[in-house]
C-alpha positions as CSV (number, residue, x, y, z in Angstrom):
1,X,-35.8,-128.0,-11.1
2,X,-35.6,-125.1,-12.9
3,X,-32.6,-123.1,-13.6
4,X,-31.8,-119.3,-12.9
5,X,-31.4,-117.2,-16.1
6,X,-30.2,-113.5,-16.1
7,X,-30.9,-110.9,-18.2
8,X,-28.8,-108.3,-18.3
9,X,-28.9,-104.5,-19.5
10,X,-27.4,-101.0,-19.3
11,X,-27.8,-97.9,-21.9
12,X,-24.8,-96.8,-23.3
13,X,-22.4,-94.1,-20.8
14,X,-24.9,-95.2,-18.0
15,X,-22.9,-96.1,-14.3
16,X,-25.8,-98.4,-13.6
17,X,-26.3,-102.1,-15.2
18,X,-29.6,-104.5,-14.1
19,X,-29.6,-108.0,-13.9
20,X,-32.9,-109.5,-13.8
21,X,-33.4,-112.8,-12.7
22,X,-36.4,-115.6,-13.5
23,X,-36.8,-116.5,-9.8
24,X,-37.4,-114.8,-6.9
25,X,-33.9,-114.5,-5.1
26,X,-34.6,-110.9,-2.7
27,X,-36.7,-109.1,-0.6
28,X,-40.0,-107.7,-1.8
29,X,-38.1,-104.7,-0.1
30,X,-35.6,-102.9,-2.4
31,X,-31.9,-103.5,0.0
32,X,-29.3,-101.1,-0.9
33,X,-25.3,-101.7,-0.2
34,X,-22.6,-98.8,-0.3
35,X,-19.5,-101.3,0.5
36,X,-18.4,-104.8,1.5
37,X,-18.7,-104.4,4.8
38,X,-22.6,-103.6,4.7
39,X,-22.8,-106.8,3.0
40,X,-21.5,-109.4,5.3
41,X,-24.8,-110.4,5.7
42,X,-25.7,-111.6,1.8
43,X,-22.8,-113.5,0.0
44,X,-23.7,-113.1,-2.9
45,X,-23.1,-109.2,-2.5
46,X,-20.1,-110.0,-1.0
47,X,-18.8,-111.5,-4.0
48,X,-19.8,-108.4,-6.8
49,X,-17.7,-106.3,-4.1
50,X,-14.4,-108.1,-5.0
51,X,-14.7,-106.6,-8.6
52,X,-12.9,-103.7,-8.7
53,X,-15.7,-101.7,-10.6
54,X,-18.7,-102.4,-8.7
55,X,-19.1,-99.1,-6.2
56,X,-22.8,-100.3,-5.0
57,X,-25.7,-102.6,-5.4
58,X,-29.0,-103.0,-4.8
59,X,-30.9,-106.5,-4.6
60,X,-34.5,-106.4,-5.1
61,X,-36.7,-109.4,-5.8
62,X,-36.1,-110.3,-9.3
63,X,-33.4,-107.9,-9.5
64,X,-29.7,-106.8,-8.8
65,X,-28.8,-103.2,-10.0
66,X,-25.2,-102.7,-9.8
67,X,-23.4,-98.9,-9.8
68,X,-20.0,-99.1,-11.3
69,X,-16.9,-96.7,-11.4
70,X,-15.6,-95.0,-13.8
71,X,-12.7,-97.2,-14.8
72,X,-14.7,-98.6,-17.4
73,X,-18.0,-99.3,-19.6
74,X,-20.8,-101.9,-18.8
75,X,-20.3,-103.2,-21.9
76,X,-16.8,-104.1,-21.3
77,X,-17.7,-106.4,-18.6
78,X,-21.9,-106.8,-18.5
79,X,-21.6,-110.2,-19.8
80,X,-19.1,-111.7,-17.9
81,X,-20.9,-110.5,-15.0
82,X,-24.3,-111.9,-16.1
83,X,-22.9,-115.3,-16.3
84,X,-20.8,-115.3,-12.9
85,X,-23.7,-114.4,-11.1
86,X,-25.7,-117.2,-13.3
87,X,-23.6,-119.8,-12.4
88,X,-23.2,-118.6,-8.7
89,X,-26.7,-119.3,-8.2
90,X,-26.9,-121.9,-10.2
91,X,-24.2,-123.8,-8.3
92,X,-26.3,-123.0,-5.1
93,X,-24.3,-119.7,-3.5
94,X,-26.2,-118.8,-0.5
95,X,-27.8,-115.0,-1.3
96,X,-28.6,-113.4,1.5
97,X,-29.4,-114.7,5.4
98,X,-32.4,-114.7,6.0
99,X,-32.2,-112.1,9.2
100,X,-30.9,-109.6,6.6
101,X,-33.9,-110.0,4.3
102,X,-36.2,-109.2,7.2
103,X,-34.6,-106.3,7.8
104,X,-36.0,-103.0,6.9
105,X,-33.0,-99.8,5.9
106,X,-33.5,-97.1,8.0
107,X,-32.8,-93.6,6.8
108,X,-33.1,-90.2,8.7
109,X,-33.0,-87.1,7.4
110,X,-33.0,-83.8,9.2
111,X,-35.2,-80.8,8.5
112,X,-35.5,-77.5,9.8
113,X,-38.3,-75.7,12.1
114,X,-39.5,-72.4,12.4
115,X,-37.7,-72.6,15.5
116,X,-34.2,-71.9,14.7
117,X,-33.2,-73.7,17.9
118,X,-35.2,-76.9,17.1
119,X,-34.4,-79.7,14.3
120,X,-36.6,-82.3,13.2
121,X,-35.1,-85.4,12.5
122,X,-37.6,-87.6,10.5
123,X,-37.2,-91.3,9.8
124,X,-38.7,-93.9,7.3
125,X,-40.3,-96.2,10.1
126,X,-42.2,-95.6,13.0
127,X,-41.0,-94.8,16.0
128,X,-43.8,-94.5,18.9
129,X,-47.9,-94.2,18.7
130,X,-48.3,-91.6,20.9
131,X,-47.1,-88.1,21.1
132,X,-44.4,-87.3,23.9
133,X,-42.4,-84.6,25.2
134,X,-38.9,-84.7,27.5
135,X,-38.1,-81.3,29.3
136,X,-34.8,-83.4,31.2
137,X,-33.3,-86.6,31.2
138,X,-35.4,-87.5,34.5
139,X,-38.3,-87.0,32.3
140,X,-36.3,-89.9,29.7
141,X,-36.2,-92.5,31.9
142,X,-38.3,-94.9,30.0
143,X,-36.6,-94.1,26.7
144,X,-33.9,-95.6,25.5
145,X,-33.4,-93.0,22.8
146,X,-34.3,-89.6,24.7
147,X,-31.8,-91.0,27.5
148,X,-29.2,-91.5,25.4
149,X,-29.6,-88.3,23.1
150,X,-29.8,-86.3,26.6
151,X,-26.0,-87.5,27.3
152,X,-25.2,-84.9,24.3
153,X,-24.5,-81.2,26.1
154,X,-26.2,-79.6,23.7
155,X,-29.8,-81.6,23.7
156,X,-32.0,-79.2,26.0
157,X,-35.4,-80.5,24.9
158,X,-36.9,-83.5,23.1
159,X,-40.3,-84.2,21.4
160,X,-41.3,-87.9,19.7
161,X,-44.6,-88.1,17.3
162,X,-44.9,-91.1,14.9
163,X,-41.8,-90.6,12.7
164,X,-39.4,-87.8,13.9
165,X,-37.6,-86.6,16.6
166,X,-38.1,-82.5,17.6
167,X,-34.3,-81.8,19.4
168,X,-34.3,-78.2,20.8
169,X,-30.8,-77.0,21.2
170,X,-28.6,-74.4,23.6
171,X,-27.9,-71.8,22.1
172,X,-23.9,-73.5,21.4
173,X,-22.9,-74.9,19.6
174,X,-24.7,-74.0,15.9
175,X,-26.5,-77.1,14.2
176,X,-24.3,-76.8,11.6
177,X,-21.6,-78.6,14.0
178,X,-23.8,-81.4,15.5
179,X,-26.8,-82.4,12.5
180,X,-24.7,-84.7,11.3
181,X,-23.5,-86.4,14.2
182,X,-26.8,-86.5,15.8
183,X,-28.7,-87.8,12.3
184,X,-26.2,-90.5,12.8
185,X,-26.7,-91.4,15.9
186,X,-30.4,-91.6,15.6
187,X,-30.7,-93.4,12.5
188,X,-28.5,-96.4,14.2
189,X,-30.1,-96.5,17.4
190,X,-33.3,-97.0,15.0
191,X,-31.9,-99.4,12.4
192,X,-29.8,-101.7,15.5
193,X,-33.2,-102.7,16.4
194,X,-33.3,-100.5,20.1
195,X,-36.4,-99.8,22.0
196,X,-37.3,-95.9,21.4
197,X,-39.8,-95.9,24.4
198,X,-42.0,-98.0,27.0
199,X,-45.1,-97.1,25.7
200,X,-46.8,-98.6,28.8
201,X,-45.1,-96.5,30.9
202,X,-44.4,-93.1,29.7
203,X,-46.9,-90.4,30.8
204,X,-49.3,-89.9,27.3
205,X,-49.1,-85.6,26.3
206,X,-51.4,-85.7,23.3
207,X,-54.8,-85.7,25.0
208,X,-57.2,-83.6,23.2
209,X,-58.4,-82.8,26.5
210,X,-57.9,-83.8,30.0
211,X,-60.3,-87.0,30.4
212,X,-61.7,-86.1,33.5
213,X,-62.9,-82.8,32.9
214,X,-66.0,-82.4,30.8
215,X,-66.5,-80.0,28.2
216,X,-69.6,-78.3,26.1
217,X,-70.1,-78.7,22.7
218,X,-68.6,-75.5,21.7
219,X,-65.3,-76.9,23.2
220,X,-65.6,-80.1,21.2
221,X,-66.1,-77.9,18.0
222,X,-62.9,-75.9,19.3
223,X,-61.1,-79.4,19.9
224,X,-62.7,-80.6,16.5
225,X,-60.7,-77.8,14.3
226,X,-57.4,-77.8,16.1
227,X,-57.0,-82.1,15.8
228,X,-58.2,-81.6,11.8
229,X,-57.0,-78.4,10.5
230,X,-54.3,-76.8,13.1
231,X,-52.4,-79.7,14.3
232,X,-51.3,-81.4,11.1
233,X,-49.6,-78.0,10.5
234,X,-48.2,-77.9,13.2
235,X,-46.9,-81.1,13.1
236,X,-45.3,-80.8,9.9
237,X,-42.6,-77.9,11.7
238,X,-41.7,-80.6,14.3
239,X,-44.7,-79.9,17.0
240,X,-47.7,-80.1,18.5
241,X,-50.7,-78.1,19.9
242,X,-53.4,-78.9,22.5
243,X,-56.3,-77.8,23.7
244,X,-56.5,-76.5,27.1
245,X,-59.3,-74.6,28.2
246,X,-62.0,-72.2,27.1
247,X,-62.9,-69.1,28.8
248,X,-66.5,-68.3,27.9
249,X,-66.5,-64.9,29.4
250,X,-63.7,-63.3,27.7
251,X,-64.0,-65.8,24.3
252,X,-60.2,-66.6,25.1
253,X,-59.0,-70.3,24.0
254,X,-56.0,-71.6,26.1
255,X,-53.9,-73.9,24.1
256,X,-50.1,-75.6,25.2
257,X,-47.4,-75.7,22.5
258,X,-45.3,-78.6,22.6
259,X,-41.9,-79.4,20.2
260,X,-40.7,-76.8,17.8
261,X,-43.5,-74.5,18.4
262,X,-42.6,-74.0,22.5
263,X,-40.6,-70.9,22.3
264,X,-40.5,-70.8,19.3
265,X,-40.1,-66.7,18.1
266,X,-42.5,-66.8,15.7
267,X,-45.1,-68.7,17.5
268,X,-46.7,-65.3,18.6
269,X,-47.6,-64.3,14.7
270,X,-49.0,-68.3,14.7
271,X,-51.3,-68.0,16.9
272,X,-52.6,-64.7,16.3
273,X,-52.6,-64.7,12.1
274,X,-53.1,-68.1,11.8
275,X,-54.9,-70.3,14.8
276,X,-56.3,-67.1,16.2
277,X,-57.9,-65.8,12.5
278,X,-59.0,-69.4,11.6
279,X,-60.6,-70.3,15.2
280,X,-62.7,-66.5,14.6
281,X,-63.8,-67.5,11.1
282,X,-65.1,-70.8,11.9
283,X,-66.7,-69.7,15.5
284,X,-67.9,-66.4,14.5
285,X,-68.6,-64.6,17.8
286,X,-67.2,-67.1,19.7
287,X,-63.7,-66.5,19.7
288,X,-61.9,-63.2,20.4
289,X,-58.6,-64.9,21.1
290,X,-56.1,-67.5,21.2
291,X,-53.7,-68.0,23.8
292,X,-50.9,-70.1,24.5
293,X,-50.0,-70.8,28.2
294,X,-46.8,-71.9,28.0
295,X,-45.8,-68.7,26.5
């Protein structure tokens, strides 16, 4: 059978050192620990923690990258390291449960919005197929998450796409006070494994159109260049537009905001510099002006 060897290296003054093994010992997935407590999964990890240097680690594949303090060099201790961690596996230390290695870190980060009372909150996996909007928590009840986020006093409004969370505020407190805790909160309920929502049972809001009612094919060129060139946009500040209606008589096109652009204070210029202009340009004589119905 053949035996781990390590390689080790670090540059001179650098915090980090890598240790690269001849076997597969990780997951394909890069998994990143801050402290001994995060690693009560993976023994292994566990035992770098008890050195009074190591401040993090991640274990890839083929690799370990370890962070140190500043108590000391790499080179004081790289080699001593290299051959615990050699004869650790060697000896047959179990490296990581296998439950762990399946597992995929979750990170959230929030983002700002045109609409200073709405923050986007935007993870690394995805969180729902479809589009959905809560105006209450009777509107939550088949999701987990918007039911639990509505218990905070200050959620007003919540809107899910694929990867983020849109949270419209009250006006108090200021987000400065609650980002954090609410980032949190979200990026645990994700990484704990919790169902976001009952896709089979949540009323769907990202129709391009009501399915029963027909439309011409000047409304399916209207549809056409909102779904490719407004709505990724949009999405991108934490919302969502859809088409509503077309008025042939005045050339008016009815849309509904959804997210970060619903009351949004700059929502107005939006639609009348930006859909409104762009909807003229590409329909020349066909469209006089955009409206959105939901204010």
């Amino acid at each position: 059978m053949e035996i781990y060897k390590i390689t080790s290296s670090s540059e001179r003054g650098n915090d980090k050192a890598r240790f690269i093994i001849n076997k597969s010992i990780g997951p394909k997935k890069p998994i990143y620990f801050e402290n001994i407590d995060q690693a009560k999964e993976s023994p292994l990890i566990q035992q770098l923690f008890y050195l009074p240097f190591v401040k993090s680690v991640k274990l890839e594949e083929k690799q370990i990258v370890i962070t140190r303090f500043d108590i000391l060099e790499w080179e004081d201790v790289i080699d001593e390291v290299s051959t615990q961690l050699q004869n650790y596996l060697n000896d047959g230390g179990q490296i990581i449960e296998k439950n762990l290695a399946d597992k995929t870190p979750v990170t959230v980060y929030a983002e700002s919005t045109p609409n200073p009372s709405v923050m986007k909150f935007v993870s690394n996996k995805k969180l729902i197929n479809e589009i959905v909007e809560f105006k209450n928590i009777d509107d939550a009840k088949n999701s987990p998450l918007a039911k639990k986020l509505f218990l905070f006093p200050f959620v007003k409004e919540i809107f899910m796409s694929s990867n983020y969370v849109s949270i419209t505020k009250y006006d108090m407190p200021t987000w400065e006070e609650i980002v954090m805790d609410l980032r949190e909160f979200i990026r645990s309920f994700i990484e704990e494994g919790n169902v976001v929502i009952d896709n089979s049972k949540v009323k769907k809001k990202n129709q391009k159109i009501s399915p029963s009612k027909k439309i011409n094919s000047l409304e399916e060129k209207i549809v056409s260049i909102i779904e490719e060139y407004i709505k990724p946009a949009v999405a991108s500040d934490g919302g969502n537009i859809v088409f509503d209606s077309y008025n042939n008589k005045e050339k008016s096109v009815q849309v509904i905001l959804q997210g970060a652009c619903s009351g949004c204070p700059s929502s107005t210029f939006t639609l009348k510099n930006g859909i409104e202009n762009m909807l003229k340009e590409m329909l020349p004589g066909k469209v006089e002006t955009v409206i959105a119905i939901n204010g």
